[in-house]
N, C-alpha and C positions, 0 to 999 in steps of 0.2 A: 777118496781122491779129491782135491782143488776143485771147487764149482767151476774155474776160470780154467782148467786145463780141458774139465770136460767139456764147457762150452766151444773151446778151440778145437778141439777134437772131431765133434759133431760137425764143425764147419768147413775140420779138414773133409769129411767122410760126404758129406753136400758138394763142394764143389770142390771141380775138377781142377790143380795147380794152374795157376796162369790164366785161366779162363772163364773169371767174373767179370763181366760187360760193364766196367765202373765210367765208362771215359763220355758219354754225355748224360749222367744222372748227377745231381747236387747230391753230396752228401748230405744225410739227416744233420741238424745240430743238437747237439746236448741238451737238456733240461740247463737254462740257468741257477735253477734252485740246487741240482746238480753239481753245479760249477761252484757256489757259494760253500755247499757243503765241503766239497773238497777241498778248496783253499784256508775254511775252517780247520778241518782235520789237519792242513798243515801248518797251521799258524797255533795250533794247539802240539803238534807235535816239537816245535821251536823251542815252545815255550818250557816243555817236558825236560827236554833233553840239558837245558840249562838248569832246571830245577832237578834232576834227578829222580823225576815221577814216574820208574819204570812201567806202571803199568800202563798210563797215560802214551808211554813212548810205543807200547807193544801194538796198539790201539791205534795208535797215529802211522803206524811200520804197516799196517794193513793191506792198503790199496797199493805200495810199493810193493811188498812180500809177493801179491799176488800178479804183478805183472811181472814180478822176476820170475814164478813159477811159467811164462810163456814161452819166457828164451830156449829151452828145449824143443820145443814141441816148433816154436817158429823156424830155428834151424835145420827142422827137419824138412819144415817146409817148402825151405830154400834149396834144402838139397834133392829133395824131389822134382821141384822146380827146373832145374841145372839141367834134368835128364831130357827134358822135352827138344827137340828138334827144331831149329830156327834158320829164316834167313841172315837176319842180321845177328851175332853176338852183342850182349848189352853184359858191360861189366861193371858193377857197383862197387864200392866201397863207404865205409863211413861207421857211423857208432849204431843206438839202436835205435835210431829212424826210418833208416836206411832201413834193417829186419822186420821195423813194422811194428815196435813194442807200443800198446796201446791204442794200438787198431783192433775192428774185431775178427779180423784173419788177416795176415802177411798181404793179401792182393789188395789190401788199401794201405798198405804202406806209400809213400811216396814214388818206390819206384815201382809199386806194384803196378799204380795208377800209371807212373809212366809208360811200362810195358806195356799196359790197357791202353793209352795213346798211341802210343807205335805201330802197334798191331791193327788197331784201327785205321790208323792214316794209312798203312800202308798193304792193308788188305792180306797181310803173308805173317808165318808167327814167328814169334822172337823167342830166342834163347837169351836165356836168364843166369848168369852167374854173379851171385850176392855172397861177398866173402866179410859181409862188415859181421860186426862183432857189439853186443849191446855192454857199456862200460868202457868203448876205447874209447881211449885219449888218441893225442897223434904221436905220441911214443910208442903205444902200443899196434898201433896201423899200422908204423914203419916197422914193426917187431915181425908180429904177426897175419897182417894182413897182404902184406906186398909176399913173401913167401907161399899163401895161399892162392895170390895172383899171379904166379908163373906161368902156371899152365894156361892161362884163359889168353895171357896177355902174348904168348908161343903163337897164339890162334890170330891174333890183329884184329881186337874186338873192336868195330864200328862205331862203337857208342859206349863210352867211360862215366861213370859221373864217379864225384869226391864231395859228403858232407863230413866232416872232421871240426872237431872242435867246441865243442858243447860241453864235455866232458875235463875240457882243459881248465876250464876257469874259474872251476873249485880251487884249484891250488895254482894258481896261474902262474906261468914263467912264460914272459914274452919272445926271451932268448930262445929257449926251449920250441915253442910253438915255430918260429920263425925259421929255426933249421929242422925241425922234423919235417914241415911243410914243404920243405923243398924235394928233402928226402924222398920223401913220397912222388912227388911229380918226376922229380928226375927217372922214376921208374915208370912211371905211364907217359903216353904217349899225349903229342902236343895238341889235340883233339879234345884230351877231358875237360867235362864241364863242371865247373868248381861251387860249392853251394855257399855262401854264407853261412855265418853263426846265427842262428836264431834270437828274436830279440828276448830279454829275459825280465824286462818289464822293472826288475827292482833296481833302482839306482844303482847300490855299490855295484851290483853284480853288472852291470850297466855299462858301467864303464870300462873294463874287462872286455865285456863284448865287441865294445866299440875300438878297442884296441885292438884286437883280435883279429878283428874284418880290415881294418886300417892294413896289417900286415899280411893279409890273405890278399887283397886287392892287389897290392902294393908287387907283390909276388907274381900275380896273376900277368898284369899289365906288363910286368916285364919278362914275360912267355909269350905272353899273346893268347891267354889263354880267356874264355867267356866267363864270368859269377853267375849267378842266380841270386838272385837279389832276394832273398828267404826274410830277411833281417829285416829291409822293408814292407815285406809282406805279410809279417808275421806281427809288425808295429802295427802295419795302419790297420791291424783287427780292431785294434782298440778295448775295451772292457769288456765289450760282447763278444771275442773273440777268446778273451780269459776266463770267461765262465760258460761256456759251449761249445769250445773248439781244445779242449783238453781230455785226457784221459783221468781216473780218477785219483793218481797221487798228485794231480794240479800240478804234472814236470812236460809227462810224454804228450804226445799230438793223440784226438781220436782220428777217426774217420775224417771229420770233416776236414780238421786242422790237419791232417797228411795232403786233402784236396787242395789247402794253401799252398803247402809246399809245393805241389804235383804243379799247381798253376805258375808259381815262379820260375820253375826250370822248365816249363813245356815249351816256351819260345826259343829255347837254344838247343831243346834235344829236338823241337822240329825242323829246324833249319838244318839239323845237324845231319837227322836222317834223310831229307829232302837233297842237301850236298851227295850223299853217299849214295842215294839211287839215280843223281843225274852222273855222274861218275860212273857207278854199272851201266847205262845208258852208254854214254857214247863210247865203254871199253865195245861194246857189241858192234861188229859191225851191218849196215841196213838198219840202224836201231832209230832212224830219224834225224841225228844230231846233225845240225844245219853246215853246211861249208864255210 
């Protein structure tokens, strides 16, 4: 079996779903030497795949192969996860940042860390429903994942987020992005908190991005809907952030780099849950709330 499935396995079998205390530790960062390697391996795999040097490409398909060998095991995660009993409903969607690919277990994914924040701040635990999907685009979120969200969204989940898009700008159609995008909101409720596209550091692909976020925002603003602002958060890492805040096909986030993420959306999912318990508050009556 996968060194990388067993490693996941052992850390499903350690800790309890939902219940790693990540929310005031630093994330370790990566070995830079680390980071160098893997962007080698990928800039050697570029080079393969143009030349026709299969073995070169088999070799370079490595570190990719093996976090795709996680998406299993991480979705089981999530649906273990699901079963836990919450005050608040937290409902996720997104591609595979959202699942945690390239973390070293799903509770440092970004929203794993989220849900580590909430629970914290708010002293009571969260239930988790994460129906993102590693590989969506936002064709396939409005396919598959709003379908998966019936049920959760039946329930009037508290606290929504949406990262989408990452996955779009391999083959980019700004048309396309711009009405799936709606798609999708038109289905959730006027509360979700919307994430940026990550920055992707290479010019062409650059620009892509930056069109991308241009028509997320552009969307958002006219919903009234909050960003997390990931794209600048995930730029101003800077080079030290590309060589120790990655996983090792130098694409996905580790640990640390999901603590990025965690941190750009933490001020809108805190306000958000902070809104929703002063709301429980004064539906109570005696509960304090001033005349």
């Amino acid at each position: 079996m996968n060194k990388v499935i067993l490693t996941m396995i052992r850390s499903l079998a350690e800790i309890p779903p939902g219940r790693p205390r990540y929310a005031e530790r630093m994330m370790p960062a990566a070995s830079p030497i680390e980071g160098l390697r893997a962007l080698a391996l990928w800039a050697q795999g570029g080079l393969a795949r143009r030349l026709g040097w299969e073995a070169a490409i088999e070799r370079a398909n490595r570190p990719v192969m093996a976090l795709s060998d996680m998406q299993p095991v991480t979705a089981a995660w999530w649906r273990e996860r699901r079963l836990e009993p919450g005050e608040l409903l937290y409902l996720a969607l997104g591609d595979s940042t959202a699942q945690g690919i390239g973390a070293s277990t799903p509770g440092r994914s970004y929203v794993g860390q989220l849900l580590d924040r909430v629970e914290a701040r708010t002293g009571a635990p969260v239930r988790a429903w994460n129906v993102a999907a590693s590989g969506a685009t936002s064709a396939l979120c409005v396919r598959d994942q709003l379908r998966r969200a019936e049920k959760p969204l039946r329930r009037n989940p508290e606290l929504v987020t949406l990262a989408i898009g990452a996955n779009d700008i391999a083959e980019w159609n700004p048309v396309a992005f711009h009405s799936n995008l709606n798609r999708i909101l038109d289905a959730l409720p006027p509360h979700t908190i919307l994430g940026e596209v990550p920055c992707f550091f290479l010019p062409p692909r650059e620009e892509r991005v930056q069109e991308a976020n241009a028509i997320l925002r552009t969307i958002a603003n006219a919903r009234g809907l909050a960003v997390a602002p990931v794209h600048r958060a995930t730029r101003d890492r800077g080079i030290r952030g590309v060589l120790t805040e990655f996983a090792a096909d130098a694409f996905h986030p580790n640990d640390r780099g999901y603590q990025v993420w965690a941190d750009a959306f933490w001020p809108l999912v805190a306000a958000r849950v902070d809104e929703v318990r002063a709301g429980a508050r004064q539906a109570v009556p005696g509960s304090g709330a001033s005349a």
